[in-house]
GUTIBA-71554 format. One record per residue (C-alpha): x, y, z; residue number from 1; residue in one letter. Coordinates in nm, 2 decimals, padded with zeros to 4 digits, always signed. Layout:
! GUTIBA-71554
ATOM   east  north     up resi resn
ATOM      X      Y      Z  NUM    A
...
! end
This chain:
! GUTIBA-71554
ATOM   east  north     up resi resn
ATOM +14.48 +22.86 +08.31    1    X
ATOM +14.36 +22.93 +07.93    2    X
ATOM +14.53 +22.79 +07.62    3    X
ATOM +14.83 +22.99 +07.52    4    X
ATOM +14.77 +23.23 +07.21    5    X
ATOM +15.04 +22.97 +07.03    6    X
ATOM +14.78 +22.67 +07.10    7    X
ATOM +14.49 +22.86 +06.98    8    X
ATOM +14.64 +22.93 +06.67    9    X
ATOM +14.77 +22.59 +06.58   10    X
ATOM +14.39 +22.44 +06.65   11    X
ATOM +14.24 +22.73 +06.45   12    X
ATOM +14.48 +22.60 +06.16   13    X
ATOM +14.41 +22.24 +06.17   14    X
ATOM +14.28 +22.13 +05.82   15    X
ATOM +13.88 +22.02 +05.84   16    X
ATOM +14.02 +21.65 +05.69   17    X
ATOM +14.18 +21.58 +06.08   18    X
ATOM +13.88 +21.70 +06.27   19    X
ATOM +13.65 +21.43 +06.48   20    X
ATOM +13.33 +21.40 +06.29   21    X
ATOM +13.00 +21.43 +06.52   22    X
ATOM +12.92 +21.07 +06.67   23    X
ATOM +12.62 +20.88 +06.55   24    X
ATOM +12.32 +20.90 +06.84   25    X
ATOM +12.31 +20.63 +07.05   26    X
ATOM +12.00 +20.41 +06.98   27    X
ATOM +11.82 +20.11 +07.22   28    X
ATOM +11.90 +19.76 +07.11   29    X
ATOM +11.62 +19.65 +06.87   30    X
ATOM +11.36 +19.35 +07.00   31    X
ATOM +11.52 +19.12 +06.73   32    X
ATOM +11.86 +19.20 +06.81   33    X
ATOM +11.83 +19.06 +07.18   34    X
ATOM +11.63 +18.77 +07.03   35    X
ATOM +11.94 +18.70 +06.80   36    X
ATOM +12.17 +18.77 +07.10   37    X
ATOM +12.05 +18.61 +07.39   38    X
ATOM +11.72 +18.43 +07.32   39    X
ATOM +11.79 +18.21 +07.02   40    X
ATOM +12.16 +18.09 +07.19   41    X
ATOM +11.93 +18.02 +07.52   42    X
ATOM +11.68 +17.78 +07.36   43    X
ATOM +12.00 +17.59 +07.15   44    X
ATOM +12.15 +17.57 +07.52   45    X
ATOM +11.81 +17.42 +07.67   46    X
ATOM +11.78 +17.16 +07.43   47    X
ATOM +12.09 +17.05 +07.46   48    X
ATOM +12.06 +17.02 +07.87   49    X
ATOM +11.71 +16.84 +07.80   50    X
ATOM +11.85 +16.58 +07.56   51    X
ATOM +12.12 +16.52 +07.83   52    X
ATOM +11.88 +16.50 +08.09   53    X
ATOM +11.67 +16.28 +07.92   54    X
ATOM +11.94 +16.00 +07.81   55    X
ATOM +12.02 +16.09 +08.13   56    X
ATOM +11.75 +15.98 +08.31   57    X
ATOM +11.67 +15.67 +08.05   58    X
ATOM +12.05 +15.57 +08.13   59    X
ATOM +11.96 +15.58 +08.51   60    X
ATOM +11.65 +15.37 +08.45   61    X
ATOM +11.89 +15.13 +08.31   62    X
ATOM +12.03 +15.14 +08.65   63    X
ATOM +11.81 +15.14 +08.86   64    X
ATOM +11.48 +14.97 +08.77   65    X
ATOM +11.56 +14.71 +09.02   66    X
ATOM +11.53 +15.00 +09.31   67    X
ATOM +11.20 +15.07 +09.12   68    X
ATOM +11.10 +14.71 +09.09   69    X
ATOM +11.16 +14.67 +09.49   70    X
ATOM +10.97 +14.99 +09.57   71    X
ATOM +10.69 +14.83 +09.36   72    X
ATOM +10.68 +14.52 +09.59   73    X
ATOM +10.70 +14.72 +09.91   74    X
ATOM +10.43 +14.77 +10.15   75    X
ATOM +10.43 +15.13 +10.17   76    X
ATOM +10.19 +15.27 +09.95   77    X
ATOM +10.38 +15.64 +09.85   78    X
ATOM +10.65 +15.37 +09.76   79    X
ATOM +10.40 +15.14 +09.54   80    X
ATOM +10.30 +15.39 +09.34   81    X
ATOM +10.64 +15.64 +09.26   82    X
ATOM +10.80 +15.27 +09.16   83    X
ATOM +10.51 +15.19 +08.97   84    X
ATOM +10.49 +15.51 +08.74   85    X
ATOM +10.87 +15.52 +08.76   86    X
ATOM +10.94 +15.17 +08.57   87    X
ATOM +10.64 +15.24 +08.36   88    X
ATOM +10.72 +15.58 +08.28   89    X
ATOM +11.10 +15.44 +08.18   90    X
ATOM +10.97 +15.16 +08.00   91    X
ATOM +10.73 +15.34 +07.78   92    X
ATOM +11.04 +15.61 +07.71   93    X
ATOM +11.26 +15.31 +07.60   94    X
ATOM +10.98 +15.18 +07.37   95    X
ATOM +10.92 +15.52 +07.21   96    X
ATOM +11.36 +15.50 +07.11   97    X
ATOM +11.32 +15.45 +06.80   98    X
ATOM +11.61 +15.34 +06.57   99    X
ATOM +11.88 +15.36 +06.92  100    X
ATOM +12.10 +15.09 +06.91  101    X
ATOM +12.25 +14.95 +07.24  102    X
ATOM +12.08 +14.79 +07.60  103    X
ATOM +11.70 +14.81 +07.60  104    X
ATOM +11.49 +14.79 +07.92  105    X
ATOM +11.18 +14.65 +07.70  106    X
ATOM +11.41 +14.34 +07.58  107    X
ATOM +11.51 +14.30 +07.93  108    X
ATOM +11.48 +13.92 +08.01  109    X
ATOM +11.53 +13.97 +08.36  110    X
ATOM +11.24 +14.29 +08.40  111    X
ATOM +10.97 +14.05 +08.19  112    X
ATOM +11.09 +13.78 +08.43  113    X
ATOM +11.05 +13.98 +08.78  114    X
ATOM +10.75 +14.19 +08.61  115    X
ATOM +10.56 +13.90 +08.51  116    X
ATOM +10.66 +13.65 +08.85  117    X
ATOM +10.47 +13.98 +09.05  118    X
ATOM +10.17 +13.98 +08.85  119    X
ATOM +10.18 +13.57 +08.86  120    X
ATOM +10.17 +13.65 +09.28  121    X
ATOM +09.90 +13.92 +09.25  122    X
ATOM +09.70 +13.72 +09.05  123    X
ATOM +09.69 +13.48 +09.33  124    X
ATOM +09.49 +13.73 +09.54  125    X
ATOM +09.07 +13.69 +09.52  126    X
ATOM +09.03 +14.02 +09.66  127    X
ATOM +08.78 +14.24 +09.41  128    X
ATOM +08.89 +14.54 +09.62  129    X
ATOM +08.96 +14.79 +09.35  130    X
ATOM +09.29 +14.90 +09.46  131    X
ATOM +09.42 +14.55 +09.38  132    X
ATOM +09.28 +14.53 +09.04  133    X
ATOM +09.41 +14.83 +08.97  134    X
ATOM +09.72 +14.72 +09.06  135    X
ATOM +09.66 +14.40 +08.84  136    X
ATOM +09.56 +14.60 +08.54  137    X
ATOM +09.81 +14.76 +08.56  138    X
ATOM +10.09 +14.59 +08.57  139    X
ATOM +09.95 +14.37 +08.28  140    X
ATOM +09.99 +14.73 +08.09  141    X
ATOM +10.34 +14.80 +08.18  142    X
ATOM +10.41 +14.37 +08.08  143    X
ATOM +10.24 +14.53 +07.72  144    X
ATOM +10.54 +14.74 +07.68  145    X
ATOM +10.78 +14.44 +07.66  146    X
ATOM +10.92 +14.26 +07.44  147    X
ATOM +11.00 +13.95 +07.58  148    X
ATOM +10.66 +13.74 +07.44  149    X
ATOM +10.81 +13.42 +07.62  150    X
ATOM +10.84 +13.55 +07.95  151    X
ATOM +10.52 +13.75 +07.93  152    X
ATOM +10.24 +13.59 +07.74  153    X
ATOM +10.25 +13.28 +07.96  154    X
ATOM +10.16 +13.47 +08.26  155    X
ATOM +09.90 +13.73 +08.02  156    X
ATOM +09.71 +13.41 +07.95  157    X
ATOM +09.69 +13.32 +08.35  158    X
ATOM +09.52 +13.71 +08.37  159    X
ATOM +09.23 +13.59 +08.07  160    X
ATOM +09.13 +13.33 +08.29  161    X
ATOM +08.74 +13.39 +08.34  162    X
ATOM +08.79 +13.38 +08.75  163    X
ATOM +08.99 +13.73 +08.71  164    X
ATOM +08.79 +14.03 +08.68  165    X
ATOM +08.69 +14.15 +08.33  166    X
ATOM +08.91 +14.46 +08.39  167    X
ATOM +09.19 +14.25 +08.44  168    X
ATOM +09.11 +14.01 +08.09  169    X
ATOM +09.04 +14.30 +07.95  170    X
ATOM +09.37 +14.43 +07.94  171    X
ATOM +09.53 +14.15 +07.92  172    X
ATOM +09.43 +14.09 +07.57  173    X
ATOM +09.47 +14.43 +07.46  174    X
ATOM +09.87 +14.36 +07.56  175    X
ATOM +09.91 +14.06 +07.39  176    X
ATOM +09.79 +14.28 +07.11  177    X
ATOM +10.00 +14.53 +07.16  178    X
ATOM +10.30 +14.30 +07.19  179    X
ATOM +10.20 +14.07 +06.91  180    X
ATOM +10.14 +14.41 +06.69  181    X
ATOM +10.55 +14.48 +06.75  182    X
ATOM +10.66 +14.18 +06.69  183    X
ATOM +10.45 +14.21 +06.29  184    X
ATOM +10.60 +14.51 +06.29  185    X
ATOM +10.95 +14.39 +06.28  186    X
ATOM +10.92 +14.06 +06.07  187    X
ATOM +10.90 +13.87 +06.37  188    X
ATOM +10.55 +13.76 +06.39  189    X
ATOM +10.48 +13.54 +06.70  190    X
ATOM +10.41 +13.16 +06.65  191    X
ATOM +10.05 +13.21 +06.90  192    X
ATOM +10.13 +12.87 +07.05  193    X
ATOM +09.91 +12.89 +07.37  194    X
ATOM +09.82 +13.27 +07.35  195    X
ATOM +09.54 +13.16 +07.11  196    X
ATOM +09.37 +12.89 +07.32  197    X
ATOM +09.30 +13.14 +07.55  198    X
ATOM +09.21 +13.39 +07.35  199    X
ATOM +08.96 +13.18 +07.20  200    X
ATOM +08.82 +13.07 +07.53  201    X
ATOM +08.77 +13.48 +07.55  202    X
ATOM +08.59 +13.50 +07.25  203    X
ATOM +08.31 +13.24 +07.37  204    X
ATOM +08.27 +13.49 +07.72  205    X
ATOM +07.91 +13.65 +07.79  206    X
ATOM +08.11 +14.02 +07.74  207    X
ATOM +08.08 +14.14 +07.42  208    X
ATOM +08.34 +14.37 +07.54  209    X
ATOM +08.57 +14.06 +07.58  210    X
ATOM +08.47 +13.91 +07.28  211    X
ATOM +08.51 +14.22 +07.03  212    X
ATOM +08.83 +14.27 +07.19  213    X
ATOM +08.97 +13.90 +07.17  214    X
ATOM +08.88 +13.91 +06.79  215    X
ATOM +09.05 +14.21 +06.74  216    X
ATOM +09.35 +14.04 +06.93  217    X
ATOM +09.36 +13.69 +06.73  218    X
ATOM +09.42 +13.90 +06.40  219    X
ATOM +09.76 +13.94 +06.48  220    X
ATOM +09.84 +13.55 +06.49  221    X
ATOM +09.89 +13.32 +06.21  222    X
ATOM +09.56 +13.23 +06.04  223    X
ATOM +09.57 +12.91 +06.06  224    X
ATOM +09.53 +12.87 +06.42  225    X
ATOM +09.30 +13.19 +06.42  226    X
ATOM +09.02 +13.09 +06.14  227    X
ATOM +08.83 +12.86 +06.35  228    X
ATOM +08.75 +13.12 +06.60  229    X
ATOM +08.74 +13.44 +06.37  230    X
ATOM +08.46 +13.21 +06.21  231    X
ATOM +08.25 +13.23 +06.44  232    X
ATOM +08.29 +13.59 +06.57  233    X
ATOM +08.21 +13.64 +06.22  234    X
ATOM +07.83 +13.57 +06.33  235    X
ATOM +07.86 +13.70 +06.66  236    X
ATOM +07.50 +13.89 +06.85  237    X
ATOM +07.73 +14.16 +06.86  238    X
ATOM +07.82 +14.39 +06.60  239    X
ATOM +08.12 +14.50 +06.69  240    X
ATOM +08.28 +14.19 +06.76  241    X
ATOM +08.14 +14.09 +06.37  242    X
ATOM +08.33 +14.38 +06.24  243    X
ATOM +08.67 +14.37 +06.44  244    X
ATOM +08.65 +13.96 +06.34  245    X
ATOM +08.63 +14.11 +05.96  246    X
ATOM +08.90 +14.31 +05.99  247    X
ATOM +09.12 +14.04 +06.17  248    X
ATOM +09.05 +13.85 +05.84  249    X
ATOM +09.12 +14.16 +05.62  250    X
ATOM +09.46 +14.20 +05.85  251    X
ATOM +09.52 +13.82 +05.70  252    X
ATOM +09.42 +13.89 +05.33  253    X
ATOM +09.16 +13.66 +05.38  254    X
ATOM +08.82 +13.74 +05.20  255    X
ATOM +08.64 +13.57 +05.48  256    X
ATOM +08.52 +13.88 +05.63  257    X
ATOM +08.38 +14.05 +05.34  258    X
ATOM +08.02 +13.99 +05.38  259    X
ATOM +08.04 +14.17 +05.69  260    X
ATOM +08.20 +14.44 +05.55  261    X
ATOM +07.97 +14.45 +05.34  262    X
ATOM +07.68 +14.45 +05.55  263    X
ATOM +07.84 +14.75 +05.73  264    X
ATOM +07.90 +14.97 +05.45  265    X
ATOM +07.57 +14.88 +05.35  266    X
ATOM +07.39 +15.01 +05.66  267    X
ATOM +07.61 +15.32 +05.65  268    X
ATOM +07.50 +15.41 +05.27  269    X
ATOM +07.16 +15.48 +05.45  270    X
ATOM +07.25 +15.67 +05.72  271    X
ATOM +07.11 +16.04 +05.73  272    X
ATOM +07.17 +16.13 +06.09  273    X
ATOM +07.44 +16.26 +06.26  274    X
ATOM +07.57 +15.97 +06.52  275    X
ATOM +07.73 +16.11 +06.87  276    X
ATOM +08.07 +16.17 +06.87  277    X
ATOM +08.30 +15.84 +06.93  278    X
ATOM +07.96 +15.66 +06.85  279    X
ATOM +08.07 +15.28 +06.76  280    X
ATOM +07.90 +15.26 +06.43  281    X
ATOM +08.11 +15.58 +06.28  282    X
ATOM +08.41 +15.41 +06.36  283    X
ATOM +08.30 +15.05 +06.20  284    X
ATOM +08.24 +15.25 +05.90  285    X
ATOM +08.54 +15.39 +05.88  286    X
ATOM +08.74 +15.06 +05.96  287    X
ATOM +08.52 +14.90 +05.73  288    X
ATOM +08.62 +15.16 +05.44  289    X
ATOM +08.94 +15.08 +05.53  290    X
ATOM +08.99 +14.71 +05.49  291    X
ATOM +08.77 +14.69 +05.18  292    X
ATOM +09.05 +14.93 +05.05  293    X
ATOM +09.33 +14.68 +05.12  294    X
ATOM +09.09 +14.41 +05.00  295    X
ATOM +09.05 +14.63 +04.67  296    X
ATOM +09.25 +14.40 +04.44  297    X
ATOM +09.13 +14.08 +04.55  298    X
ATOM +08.76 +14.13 +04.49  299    X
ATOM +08.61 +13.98 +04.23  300    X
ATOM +08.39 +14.22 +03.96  301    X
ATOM +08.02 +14.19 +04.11  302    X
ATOM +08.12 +14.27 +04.51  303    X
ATOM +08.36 +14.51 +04.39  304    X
ATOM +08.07 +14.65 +04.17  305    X
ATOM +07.84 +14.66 +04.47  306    X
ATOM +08.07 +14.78 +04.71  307    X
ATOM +08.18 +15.10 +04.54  308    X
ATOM +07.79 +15.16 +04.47  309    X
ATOM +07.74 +15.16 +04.87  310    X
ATOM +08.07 +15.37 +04.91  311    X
ATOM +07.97 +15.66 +04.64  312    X
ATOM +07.66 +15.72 +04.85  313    X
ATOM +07.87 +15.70 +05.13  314    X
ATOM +08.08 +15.95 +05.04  315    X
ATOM +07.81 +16.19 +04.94  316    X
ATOM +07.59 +16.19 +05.22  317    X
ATOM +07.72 +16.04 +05.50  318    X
ATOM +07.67 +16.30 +05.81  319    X
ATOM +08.05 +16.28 +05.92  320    X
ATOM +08.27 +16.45 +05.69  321    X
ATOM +08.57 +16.23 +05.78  322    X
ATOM +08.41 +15.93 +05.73  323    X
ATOM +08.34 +16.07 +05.40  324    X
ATOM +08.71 +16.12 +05.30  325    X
ATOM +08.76 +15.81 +05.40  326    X
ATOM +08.49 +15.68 +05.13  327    X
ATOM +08.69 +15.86 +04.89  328    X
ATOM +08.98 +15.75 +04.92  329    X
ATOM +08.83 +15.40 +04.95  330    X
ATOM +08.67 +15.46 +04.64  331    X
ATOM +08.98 +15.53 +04.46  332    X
ATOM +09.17 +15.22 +04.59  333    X
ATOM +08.84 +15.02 +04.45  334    X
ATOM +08.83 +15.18 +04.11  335    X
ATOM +09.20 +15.14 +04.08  336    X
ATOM +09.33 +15.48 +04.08  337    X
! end
């Protein structure tokens, strides 16, 4: 039925102030709006489930690295190896908490102790297949991620030993140096009562690899059980082991090492060609830069005069560019800027 002539007039009359205006068009959601709306609120909510999960699962590792310990020790082989990378992978998470107060796994005394009693039984093996070295090597790495020096280093020391394989020595110094490099760290140098013995014994072996690598090592320890030993890496056949002796003395204060240094930087001043990437020499220069930087103040006025003539040239011709950076910032440490 149609609107009454009474209802058509009272809309006709209705002042233009009361009518509906038009509605605006209705427009798509921008790209940034559903960023701001749903993306941005997502990512906030992801973070917050992955820090849960992770002090999750570092709270569970607290729990249960005993179940990973025993699936370490059994004779399955899938079970070996998912509780080896599990109480490695949980130990290495702990160590990388920094500034978290509260139970650590690396200060567990009772890991170091079941950790290092199962290398101490491996070690017992004189099989050289390579499945059990690699299982010796590496559980010497996951004992470097401790910090329980008196349950560990006894049994680190047993791995030097020259009847073990040089894989195995090998990385039982570098976790001594790893755990002696934490405990500096925190003002709580270790004593090196034992640990340097047998270091020292590794610093006489054929390897040079072994001996660079136990003069890099004895650094960290006290010099005055160290300097007999750096003393005569100082003159090793091996350059490498010379330098990494040098800078053990340098990581003492100790001018001791400066004629190597010296020698070094020397060497590199005439360098014109480009070495290989990773090639030992670059990096000796560089380290050698380095600890003559830290030595700066302690030099007296004709090697200090020498030395920064060898580091200018260094640092305008030398063929890697980072090694000359490294030559000028040296060189500003050695003219005292």
């Amino acid at each position: 039925m149609s609107d009454s002539p009474a209802e058509n007039q009272d809309n006709a009359e209705l002042p233009a102030s009361v009518l509906l205006p038009d509605l605006p068009p209705v427009e798509p959601p921008s790209a940034k709006f559903i960023v701001q709306l749903f993306v941005v609120p997502g990512l906030i909510v992801a973070a917050i489930i992955g820090a849960w999960l992770l002090f999750g699962k570092l709270a569970s590792a607290e729990q249960d690295w005993q179940a990973l310990l025993a699936d370490m020790k059994s004779s399955n082989e899938h079970r070996r190896g998912r509780g080896a990378m599990g109480l490695a992978q949980a130990l290495a998470a702990d160590q990388n908490r920094k500034g978290v107060s509260g139970p650590r796994l690396t200060t567990n005394p009772q890991i170091a102790q079941e950790l290092s009693a199962f290398l101490a039984e491996t070690l017992k093996s004189s099989s050289t297949e390579p499945s059990v070295i690699d299982q010796q090597a590496f559980l010497i790495r996951t004992l470097g991620t401790l910090d329980v020096p008196e349950a560990v280093l006894p049994v680190l020391r047993e791995a030097m030993d020259e009847k073990h394989d040089r894989e195995v020595r090998k990385n039982a110094v570098l976790a001594a140096a790893t755990i002696a490099h934490r405990a500096n760290e925190r003002g709580a140098g270790l004593s090196g009562e034992g640990i340097v013995d047998e270091l020292s014994n590794v610093a006489k072996d054929g390897d040079p690899l072994l001996r660079s690598s136990a003069a890099f090592t004895l650094g960290l320890f006290p010099l005055g059980k160290i300097q007999q030993p750096l003393t005569v890496l100082l003159s090793d056949v091996d350059a490498n082991t010379r330098v990494n002796a040098a800078i053990a003395f340098t990581r003492q204060k100790s001018l001791d090492g400066v004629p190597v240094l010296r020698e070094v930087l020397a060497t590199a001043a005439t360098t014109k060609t480009a070495a290989p990437s990773g090639d030992s020499s670059v990096i000796a220069t560089s380290n050698a830069l380095k600890a003559v930087s830290e030595l700066a103040s302690r030099l007296d006025d004709p090697t200090r005069v020498e030395i920064v003539r060898d580091v200018e040239t260094i640092s305008k011709s030398y063929p890697e560019p980072r090694v000359r950076l490294d030559a000028a910032q040296a060189l500003m440490k050695l003219r005292g800027k």
